[in-house]
C-alpha positions, 0 to 999 in steps of 0.5 A: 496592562502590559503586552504579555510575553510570548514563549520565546521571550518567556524562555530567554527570560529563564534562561538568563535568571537560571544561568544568573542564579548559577545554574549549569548550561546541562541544568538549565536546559533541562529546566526550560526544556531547550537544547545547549545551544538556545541556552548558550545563544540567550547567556551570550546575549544577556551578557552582550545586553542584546535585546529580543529583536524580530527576525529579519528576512522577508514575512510569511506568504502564508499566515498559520490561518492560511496554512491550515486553509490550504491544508483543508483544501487539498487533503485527501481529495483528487485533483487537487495538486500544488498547482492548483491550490497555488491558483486557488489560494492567490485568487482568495489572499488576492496575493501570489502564491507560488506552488513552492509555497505551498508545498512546504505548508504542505510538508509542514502539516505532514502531507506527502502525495500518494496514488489512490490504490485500485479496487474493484466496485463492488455491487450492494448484492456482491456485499452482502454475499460477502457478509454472508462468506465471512460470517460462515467462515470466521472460524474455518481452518484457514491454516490448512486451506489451500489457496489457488489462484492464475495470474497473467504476467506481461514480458513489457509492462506499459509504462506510466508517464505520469511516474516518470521525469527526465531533466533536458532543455529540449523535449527533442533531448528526452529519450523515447520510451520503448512500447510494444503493441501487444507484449508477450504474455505468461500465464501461470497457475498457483497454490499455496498455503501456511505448509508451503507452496506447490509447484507452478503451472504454466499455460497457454491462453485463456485456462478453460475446464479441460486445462483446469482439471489438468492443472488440479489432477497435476496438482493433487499429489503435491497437495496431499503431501503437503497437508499429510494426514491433515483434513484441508480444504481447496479455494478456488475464485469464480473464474468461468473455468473453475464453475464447470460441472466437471471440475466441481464433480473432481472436487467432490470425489478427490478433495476432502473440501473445498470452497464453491464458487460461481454465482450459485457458491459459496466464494463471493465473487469480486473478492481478491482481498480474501484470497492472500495469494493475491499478496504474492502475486503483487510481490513478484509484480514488483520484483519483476518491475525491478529488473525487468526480464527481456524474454518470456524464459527469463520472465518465467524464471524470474517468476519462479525464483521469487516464488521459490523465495516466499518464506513460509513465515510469510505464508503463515502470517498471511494465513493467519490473517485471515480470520481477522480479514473476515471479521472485518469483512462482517464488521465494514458490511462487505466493503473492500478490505484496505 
């Protein structure tokens, strides 16, 4: 029995018949499911009688069995990088690999090099209390609830050397990167919903109940403008500050509700995934990291425009999303939501 054809010989084969029965170079591609120029190339040689021959050039490091060894070994695990799979795979094939070798069976198997993402850790008890928050709130207004939250911005962010290369002969050529011991440092309150966002507060240091209750007495006019004749309802994490008897007691005479929060409260501690305001927060982190400022003024006006640019689509969404976030939260068990 003769050795049976592969597909390129397969289609020179059609392609020389089709064009000999008198097909269009457009219909015979068409028929073969090629491009213009493979159908040129195959008539031109079957007039030039030119055999199917194999490439030339150097063969494969790699077989296709190879390919998906490596692929196996290094997907989705840390510690895993060309280097190293270049080692692992030359000590198995008992052949050099090199780790250029592997970075295009990589590339051909549509691998691209991500940073795992941080998330807290989130205790058995912290998941279930998650559970519990989502399952009471699926159907909560999240529209008309007012989500607040601080953030600590810092003037010079340490750099990551991992993410930065410079091209020299010398290490004496490269540039020293610029550190500084302990950057200045702003801390900011904020508030926002699917109606809009509320001014920013600004504060000095760790924010304890007095300064709370000042930030959320400051804030009461504008929230109340916000949501009009509209029953809402304020969020606010488990922050020491925002557990004291004092401030509970403010919210329960001046807010028409809110979410508690503390070890004994509704909030589930250890949960920024539920409070979209953490989204923002990550928007102006990147916007800074663009261009950044070089003085605390001009760290708090860049905060500022970036907040003042939010568009209210994207609040609206977000808040929207919150519904869905809540599902999922019931559905994972009250895993981190991705």
């Amino acid at each position: 029995m003769g050795k049976s054809l592969t597909l390129r010989q397969k289609n020179r084969v059609k392609i020389q018949t089709l064009r000999k029965q008198g097909y269009s170079r457009a219909a015979t591609a068409k028929v073969v499911g090629c491009s213009l120029p493979t159908v040129d190339k195959w008539t031109v040689r079957a007039e030039d009688d030119t055999e199917d021959r194999k490439r030339s050039g150097r063969p494969r490091k790699l077989s296709h069995r190879d390919q998906k060894s490596v692929v196996q070994h290094i997907y989705g695990r840390r510690g895993r990088s060309y280097r190293e799979t270049s080692r692992w795979i030359t000590v198995k094939k008992q052949t050099f690999i090199g780790k250029m070798v592997v970075a295009r069976a990589l590339k051909k198997a549509g691998l691209k090099p991500y940073k795992p993402q941080k998330e807290p850790r989130i205790t058995t008890k912290q998941k279930k209390k998650r559970v519990k928050f989502a399952q009471a709130r699926k159907n909560h207004n999240w529209a008309n609830t007012l989500m607040t939250d601080e953030k600590e911005f810092t003037l010079y962010k340490p750099v990551n050397p991992q993410n930065v290369r410079v091209y020299c002969r010398t290490r004496s050529e490269v540039p020293a990167q610029k550190q500084v011991k302990h950057p200045p440092k702003v801390s900011v309150w904020g508030g926002i919903s699917s109606k809009g966002k509320l001014p920013l507060q600004f504060y000095e240091g760790t924010i304890k109940q007095a300064q709370c209750l000042k930030i959320y007495k400051k804030m009461l006019p504008a929230a109340k403008k916000m949501f009009g004749d509209e029953d809402w309802t304020f969020m606010h994490d488990g922050a020491p500050a925002h557990t004291a008897k004092s401030v509970n007691k403010w919210l329960e005479e001046e807010v028409p509700e809110y979410i508690s929060s503390g070890q004994y409260g509704e909030w589930p501690g250890n949960s920024p995934d539920c409070n979209w305001l953490e989204n923002v927060w990550g928007i102006i982190d990147a916007e800074i990291e663009k261009a950044p400022p070089t003085s605390v003024a001009g760290l708090k006006r860049k905060i500022k425009k970036v907040w003042k640019d939010i568009p209210l689509e994207f609040m609206q969404n977000s808040a929207n999303s919150m519904k869905k976030r809540m599902q999922t939260l019931i559905k994972n068990g009250g895993e981190y939501l991705k």
